[in-house]
C-alpha positions in Angstrom: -12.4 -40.9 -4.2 -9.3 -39.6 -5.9 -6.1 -40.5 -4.6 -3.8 -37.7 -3.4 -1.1 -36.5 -5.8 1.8 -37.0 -3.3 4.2 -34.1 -2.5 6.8 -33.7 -0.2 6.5 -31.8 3.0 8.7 -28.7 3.5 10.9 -30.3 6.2 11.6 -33.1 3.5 12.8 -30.3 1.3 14.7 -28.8 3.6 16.8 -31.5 5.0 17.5 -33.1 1.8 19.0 -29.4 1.1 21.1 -29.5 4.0 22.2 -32.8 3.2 23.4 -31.8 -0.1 25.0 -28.6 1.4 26.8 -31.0 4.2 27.7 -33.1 1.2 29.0 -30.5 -1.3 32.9 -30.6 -0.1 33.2 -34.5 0.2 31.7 -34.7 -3.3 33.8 -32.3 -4.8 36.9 -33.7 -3.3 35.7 -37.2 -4.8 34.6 -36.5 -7.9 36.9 -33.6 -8.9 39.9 -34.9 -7.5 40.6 -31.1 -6.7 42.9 -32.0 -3.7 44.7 -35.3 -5.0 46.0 -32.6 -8.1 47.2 -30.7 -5.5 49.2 -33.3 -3.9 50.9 -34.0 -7.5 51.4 -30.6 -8.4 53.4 -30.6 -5.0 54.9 -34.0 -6.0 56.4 -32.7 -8.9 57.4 -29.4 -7.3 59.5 -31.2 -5.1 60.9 -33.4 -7.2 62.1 -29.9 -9.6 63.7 -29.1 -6.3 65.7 -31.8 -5.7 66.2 -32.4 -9.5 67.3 -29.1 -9.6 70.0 -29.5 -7.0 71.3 -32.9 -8.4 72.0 -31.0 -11.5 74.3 -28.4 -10.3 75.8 -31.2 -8.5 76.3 -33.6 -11.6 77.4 -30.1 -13.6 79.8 -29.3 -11.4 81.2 -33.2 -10.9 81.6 -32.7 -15.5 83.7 -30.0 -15.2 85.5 -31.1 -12.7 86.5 -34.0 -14.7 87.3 -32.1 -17.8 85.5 -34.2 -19.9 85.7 -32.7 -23.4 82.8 -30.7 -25.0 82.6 -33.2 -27.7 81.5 -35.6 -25.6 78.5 -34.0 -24.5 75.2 -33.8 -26.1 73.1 -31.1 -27.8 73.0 -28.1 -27.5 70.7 -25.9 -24.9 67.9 -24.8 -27.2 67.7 -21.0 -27.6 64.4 -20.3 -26.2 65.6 -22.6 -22.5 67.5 -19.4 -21.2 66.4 -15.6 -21.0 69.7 -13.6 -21.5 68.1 -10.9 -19.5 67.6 -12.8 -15.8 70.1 -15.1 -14.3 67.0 -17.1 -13.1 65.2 -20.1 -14.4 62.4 -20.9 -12.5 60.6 -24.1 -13.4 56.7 -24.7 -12.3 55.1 -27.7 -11.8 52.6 -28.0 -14.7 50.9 -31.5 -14.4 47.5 -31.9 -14.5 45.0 -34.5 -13.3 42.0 -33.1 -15.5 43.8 -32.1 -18.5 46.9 -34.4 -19.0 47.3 -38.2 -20.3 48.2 -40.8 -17.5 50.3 -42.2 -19.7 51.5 -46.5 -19.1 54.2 -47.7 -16.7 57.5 -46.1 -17.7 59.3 -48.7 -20.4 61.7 -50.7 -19.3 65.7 -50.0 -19.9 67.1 -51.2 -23.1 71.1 -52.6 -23.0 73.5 -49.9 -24.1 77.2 -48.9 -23.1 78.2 -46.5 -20.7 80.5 -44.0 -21.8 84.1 -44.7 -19.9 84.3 -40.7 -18.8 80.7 -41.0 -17.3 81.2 -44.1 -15.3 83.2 -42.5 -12.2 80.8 -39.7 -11.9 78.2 -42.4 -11.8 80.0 -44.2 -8.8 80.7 -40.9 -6.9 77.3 -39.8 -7.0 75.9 -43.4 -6.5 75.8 -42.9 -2.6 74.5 -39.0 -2.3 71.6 -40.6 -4.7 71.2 -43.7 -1.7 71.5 -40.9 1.3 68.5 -38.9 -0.9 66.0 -41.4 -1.0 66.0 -42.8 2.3 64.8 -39.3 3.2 62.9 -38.2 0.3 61.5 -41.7 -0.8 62.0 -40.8 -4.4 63.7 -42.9 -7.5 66.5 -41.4 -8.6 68.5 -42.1 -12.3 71.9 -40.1 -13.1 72.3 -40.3 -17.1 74.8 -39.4 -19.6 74.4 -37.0 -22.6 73.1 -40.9 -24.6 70.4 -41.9 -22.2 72.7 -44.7 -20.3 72.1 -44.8 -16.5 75.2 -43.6 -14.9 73.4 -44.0 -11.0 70.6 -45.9 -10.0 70.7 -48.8 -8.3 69.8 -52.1 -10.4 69.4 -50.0 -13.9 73.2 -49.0 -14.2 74.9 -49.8 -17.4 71.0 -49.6 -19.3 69.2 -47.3 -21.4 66.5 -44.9 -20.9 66.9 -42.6 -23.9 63.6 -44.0 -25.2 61.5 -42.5 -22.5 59.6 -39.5 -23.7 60.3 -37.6 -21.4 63.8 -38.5 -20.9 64.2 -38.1 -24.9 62.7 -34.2 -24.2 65.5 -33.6 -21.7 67.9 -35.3 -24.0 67.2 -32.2 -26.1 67.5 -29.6 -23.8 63.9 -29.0 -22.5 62.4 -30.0 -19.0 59.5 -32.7 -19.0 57.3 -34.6 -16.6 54.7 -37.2 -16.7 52.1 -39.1 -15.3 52.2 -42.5 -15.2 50.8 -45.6 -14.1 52.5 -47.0 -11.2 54.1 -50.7 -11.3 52.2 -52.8 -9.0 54.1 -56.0 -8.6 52.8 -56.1 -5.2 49.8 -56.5 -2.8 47.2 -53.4 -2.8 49.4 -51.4 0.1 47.0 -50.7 3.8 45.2 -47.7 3.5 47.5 -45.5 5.8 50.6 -46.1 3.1 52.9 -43.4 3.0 53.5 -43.0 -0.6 51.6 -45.7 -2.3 48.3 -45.9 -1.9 47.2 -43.8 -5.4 47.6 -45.8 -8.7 50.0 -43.0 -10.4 53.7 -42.2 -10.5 55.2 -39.0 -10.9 58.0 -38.4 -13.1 60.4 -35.6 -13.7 63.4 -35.3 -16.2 66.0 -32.7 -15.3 68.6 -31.8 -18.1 72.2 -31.3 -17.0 73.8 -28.4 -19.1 77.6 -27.5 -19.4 79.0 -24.8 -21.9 75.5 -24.8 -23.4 75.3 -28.1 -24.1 73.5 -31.5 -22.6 75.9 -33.3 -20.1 73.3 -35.6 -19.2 70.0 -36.0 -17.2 68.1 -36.5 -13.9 65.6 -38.5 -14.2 63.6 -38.8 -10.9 60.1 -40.4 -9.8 57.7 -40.4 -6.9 54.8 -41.8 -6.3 52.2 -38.8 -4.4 51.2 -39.1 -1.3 48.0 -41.0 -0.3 44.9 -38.2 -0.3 43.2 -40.0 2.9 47.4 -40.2 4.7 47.1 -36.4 3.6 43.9 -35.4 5.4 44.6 -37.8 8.2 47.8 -35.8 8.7 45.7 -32.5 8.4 42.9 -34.0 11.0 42.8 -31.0 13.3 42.0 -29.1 10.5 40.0 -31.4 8.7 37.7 -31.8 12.1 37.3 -28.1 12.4 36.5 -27.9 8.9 33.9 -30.6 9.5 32.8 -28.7 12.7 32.5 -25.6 10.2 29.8 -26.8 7.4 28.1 -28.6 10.0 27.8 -25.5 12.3 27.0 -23.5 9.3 24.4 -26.2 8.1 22.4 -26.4 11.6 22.5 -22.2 11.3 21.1 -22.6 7.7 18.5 -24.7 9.3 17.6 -22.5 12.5 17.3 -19.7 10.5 15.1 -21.6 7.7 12.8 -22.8 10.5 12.4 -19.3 11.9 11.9 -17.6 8.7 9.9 -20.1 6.8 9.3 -22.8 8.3 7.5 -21.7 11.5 5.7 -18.8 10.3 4.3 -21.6 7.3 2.8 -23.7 10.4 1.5 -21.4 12.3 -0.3 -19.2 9.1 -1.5 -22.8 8.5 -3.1 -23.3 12.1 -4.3 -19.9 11.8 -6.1 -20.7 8.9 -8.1 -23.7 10.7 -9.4 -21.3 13.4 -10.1 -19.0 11.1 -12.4 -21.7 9.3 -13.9 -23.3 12.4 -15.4 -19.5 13.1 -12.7 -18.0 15.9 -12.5 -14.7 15.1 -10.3 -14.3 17.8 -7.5 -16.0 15.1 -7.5 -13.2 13.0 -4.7 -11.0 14.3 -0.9 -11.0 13.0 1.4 -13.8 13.5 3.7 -13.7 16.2 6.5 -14.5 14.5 6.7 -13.5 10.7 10.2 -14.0 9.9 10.5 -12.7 6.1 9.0 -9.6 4.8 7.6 -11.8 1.8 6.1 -14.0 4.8 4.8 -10.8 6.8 3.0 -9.5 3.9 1.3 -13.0 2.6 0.1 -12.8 6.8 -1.6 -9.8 6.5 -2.6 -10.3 2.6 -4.4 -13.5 4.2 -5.9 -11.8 7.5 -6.8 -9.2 5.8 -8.8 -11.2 3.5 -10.1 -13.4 6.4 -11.6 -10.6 7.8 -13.0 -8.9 4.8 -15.0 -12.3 4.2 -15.9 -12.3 7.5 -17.3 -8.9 7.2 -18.7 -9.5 3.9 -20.4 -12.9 5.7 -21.8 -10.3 8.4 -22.6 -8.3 5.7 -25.0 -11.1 4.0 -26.3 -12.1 6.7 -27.8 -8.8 7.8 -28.7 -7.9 4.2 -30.5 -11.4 3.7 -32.3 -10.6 6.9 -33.5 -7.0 5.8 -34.4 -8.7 2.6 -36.7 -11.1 4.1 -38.3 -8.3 6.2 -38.9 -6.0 3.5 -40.3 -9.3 1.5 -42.2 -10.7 4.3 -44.3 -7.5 4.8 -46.3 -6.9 1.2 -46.2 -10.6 0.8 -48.3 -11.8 4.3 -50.4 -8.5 3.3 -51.0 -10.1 -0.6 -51.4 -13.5 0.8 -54.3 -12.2 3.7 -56.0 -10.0 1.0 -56.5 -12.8 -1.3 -57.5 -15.4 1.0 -60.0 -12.5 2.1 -61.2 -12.6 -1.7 -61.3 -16.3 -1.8 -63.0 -17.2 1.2 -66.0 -14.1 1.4 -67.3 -15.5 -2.0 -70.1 -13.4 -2.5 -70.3 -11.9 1.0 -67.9 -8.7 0.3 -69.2 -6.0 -1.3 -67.9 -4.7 -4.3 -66.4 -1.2 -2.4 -64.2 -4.3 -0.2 -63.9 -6.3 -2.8 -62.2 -3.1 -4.9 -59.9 -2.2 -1.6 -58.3 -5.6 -1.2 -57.8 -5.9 -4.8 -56.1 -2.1 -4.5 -54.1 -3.7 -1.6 -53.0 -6.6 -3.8 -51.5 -3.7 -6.6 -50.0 -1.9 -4.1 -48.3 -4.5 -2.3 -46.9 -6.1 -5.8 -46.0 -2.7 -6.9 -44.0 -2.3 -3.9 -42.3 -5.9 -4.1 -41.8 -5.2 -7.9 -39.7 -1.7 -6.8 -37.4 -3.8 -3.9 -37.0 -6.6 -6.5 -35.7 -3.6 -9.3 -33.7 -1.7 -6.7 -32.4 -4.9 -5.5 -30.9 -5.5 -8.8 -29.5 -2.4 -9.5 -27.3 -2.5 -5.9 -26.1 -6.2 -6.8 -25.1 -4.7 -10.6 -23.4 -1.1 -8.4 -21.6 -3.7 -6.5 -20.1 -5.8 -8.6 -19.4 -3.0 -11.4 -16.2 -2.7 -13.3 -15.3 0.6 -14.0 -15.1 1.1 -17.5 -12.8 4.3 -17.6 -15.1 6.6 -19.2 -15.2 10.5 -18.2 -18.4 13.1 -18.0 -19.2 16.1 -16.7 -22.1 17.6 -14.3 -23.7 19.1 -16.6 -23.6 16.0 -19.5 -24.9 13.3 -16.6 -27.8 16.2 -15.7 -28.8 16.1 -19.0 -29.8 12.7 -18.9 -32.1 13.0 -15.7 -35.9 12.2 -16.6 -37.6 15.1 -17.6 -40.2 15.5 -15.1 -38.1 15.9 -12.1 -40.2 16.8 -9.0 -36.6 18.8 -8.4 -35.9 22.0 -9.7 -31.4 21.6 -10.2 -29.3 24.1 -10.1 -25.6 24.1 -10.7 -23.8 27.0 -8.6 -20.0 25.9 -10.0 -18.1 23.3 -11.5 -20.5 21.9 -14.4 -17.9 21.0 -17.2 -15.2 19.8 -14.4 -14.6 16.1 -15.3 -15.3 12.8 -13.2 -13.8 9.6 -14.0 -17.5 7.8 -14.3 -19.6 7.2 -17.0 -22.2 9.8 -17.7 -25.0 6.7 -17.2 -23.6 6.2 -14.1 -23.3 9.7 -12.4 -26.5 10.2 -13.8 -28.1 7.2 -11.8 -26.2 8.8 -8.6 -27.5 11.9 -9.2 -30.9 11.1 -9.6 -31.1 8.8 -6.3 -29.8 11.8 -4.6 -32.7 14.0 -6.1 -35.2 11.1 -5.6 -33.9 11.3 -1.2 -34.3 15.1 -1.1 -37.9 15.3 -2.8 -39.1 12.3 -0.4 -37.7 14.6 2.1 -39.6 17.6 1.5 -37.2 19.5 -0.6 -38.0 21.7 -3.7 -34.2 22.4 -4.9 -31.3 20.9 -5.3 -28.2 22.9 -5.5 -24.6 21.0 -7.1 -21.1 22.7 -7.1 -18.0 21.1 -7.9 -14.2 21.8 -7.8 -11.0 19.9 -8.7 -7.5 20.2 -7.1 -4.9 17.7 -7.0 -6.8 15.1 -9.2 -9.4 14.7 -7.0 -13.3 16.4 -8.3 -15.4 17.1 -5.0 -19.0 17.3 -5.6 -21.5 18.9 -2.8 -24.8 17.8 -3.6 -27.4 20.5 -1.4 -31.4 20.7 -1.0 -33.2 22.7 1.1 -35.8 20.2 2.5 -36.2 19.0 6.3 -32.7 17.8 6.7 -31.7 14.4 8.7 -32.5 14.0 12.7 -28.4 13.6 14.3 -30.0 10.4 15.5 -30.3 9.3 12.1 -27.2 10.8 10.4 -25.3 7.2 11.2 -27.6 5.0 9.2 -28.2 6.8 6.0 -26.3 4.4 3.9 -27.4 1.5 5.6 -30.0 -0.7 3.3 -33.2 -0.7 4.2 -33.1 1.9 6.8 -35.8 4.6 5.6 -38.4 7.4 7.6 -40.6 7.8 4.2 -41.7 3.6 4.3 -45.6 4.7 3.7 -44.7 6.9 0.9 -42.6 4.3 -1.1 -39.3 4.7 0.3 -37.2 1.3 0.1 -34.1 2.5 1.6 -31.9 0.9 -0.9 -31.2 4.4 -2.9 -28.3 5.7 -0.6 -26.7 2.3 -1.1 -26.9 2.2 -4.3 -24.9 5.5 -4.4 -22.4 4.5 -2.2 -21.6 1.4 -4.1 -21.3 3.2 -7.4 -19.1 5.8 -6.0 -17.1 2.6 -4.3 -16.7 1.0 -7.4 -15.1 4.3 -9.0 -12.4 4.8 -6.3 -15.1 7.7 -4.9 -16.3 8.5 -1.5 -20.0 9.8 -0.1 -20.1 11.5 3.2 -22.6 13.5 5.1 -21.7 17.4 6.2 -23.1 19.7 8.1 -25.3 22.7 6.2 -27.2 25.0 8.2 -30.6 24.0 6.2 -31.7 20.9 4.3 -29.3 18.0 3.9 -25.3 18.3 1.9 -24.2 15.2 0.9 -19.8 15.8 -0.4 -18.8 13.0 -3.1 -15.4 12.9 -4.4 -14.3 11.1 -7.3 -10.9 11.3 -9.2 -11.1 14.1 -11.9 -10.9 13.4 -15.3 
């Protein structure tokens, strides 16, 4: 026995879909470090704030002094001011997915402190020590040379070889990334401001008369992403509440409109298969149009094979009627010849042999008119037109019939002329059994449909048989040769050439109406 390819049921699908939904946020927050950008975008933004202030401070602390213009450092480059707005907005511009995180800051290098910088240095020493206790930020005051002015242990060193105190140096504002110093144990995972492994770092120039009086050179570490959301909770547990919400809705609404309607098409189909009719009515509960239409696509053909079972069971049964008959009668007229031997006469002997013919005539004709219904029924059409008058041309010659066309012969029918010939001529075959001696066609076309009325004037159909015409089998002329198949073989030409057959009323003889799309 081959083993079952395995394949994975529909609710595996579908929760491993949710899951993936339910997961979508946390993964882009881990892998895309989306929010922890945020928080050193803000980082920095805060740190351009305070920078910013420090500056007009230490600006206004230079002139205050008088210190000479000599003294100072570059000049402001050209393109740092617009002439035209007495703003100068600075925005945070660091990057987590595009900038370097660049090593731990370098350490100070020895250098001398210029003797006019110093007491601005000791004035602003204890602003700078009231500012971090509140802002936890490292603060560094520094003349126009890169000497540390302000700043706790570093006063009386260099920084001018930091790039981005070198950038300031010259006129322009710069930050960095950086690596933080970790001299000491991995801080608990509720740390204020040092639980993420970078620094940020911001350099401020000071400008008086258009040139460099010096720098503030400040750094923060950002705050902790999981301190952040912990902070945020409420929202953070609403936004939980949120895609979780939304993800049991996704799946309520999968279940009803797929998933359900799946299951119960598939239960349907069981009881369909185990022979309950009863099973083949519409789903209670379609959900999707797509899934509405596959129900009644599938019903539909449930009960079309069902019919077309009923169908060949009734037709096998006719079949082995109409077989049965001339057979037993062959079967009894030659055990009749076999078992007389020379005790029939030769008039007996000539009548059973007759009755032998006959009856293997008769089952030769059901055989032929068996195969032309199964070929009407499983006929393609082939998209061929003809006329009235072209497929009467190719009726046998010797007609009983006399045919006479009242209208219509060169309007067109979508039907080979082989085809509407073979129609024709079972039509003409039914009305000379029945005692006709002309047949009378007329035909009309409007709105792409051809209708054909097909008239004889022979004894007409009893009402009580007007219902079975087109059944197989059924026939009044049996002793005469009728099989009963001739009707049916119309019907399933016409059938397979988008056409219809129907019976109508005529105040003599029988009218059959056929319409067919016109050519």
């Amino acid at each position: 026995m081959t083993a079952q390819k395995w394949r994975p049921r529909l609710a595996t699908v579908v929760v491993a879909i949710l899951i993936m939904v339910m997961a979508l946020p946390l993964v882009g927050l881990f892998f895309f470090r989306l929010y922890e950008n945020q928080l050193i975008r803000q980082t920095e933004a805060e740190l351009i704030a305070q920078g910013a202030a420090l500056a007009a401070i230490y600006a206004q602390e230079v002139r205050d002094a008088g210190i000479a213009t000599e003294k100072l450092g570059a000049p402001v480059p050209a393109d740092r001011d617009n002439p035209d707005s007495p703003y100068r907005p600075i925005e945070p511009s660091l990057d987590l997915a595009s900038d370097t995180v660049l090593p731990t800051r370098p350490v100070a290098t020895a250098a001398a402190i210029d003797p006019a910088f110093a007491p601005i240095g000791a004035r602003l020493s204890g602003i700078l020590a009231d500012t971090q206790k509140t802002t936890l930020a490292g603060f560094r005051l520094l003349d126009p040379k890169g000497a540390v002015i302000a700043g706790r242990e570093e006063v009386g060193l260099s920084l001018g070889a930091v790039a981005e105190v070198r950038e300031a140096l010259a006129g322009r504002y710069a930050s960095a990334l950086r690596l933080r110093i970790s001299d000491e144990p991995p801080p608990p995972l509720y740390s204020v401001s040092r639980g993420t492994k970078v620094r940020v770092f911001v350099a401020m120039p000071v400008a008086v008369d258009r040139k460099i009086a010096g720098v503030v050179y400040l750094s923060r570490t950002p705050n902790n992403i999981v301190k952040h959301l912990y902070g945020e909770r409420g929202k953070v547990v609403l936004a939980a509440i949120a895609i979780l919400g939304g993800t049991l809705l996704i799946a309520l609404i999968f279940l009803r409109t797929v998933s359900r309607p799946i299951y119960a098409l598939m239960e349907r189909t069981k009881r369909i298969a185990a022979g309950d009719r009863g099973a083949i009515r519409p789903l209670d509960h379609h959900g999707t149009r797509e899934m509405a239409a596959l129900s009644d696509a599938f019903l539909d053909m449930a009960e079309k094979l069902h019919a077309r079972s009923d169908s060949i069971q009734t037709f096998a049964s006719h079949v082995s009627h109409e077989l049965k008959s001339p057979l037993t009668a062959i079967q009894g007229a030659a055990e009749l010849l076999r078992d007389s031997g020379n005790a029939m006469d030769e008039a007996e002997r000539r009548r059973f042999s007759g009755n032998i013919v006959t009856d293997a005539g008769r089952l030769n004709l059901l055989v032929r008119r068996l195969l032309d219904l199964a070929r009407a029924e499983n006929l393609a059409p082939s998209g061929e037109s003809t006329s009235i008058g072209a497929a009467l041309a190719l009726l046998p010659t010797e007609s009983r019939l006399a045919v006479h066309v009242d209208a219509g012969s060169d309007i067109g029918l979508r039907m080979s002329a082989e085809n509407a010939a073979i129609v024709l001529t079972n039509l003409i075959d039914n009305s000379a059994r029945h005692g006709a001696t002309l047949v009378s066609i007329a035909a009309a076309s409007a709105d792409g449909k051809a209708t054909v009325l097909v008239s004889d004037d022979g004894a007409g159909i009893s009402p009580s048989n007007r219902g079975r015409v087109f059944e197989p089998f059924f026939t009044t002329r049996r002793d005469s040769g009728g099989t009963g198949m001739g009707l049916g073989i119309v019907l399933a030409l016409l059938k397979a050439h988008d056409g219809t057959i129907r019976l109508v009323d005529s105040d003599s003889g029988t009218r059959f109406e056929i319409i067919l799309p016109a050519a």
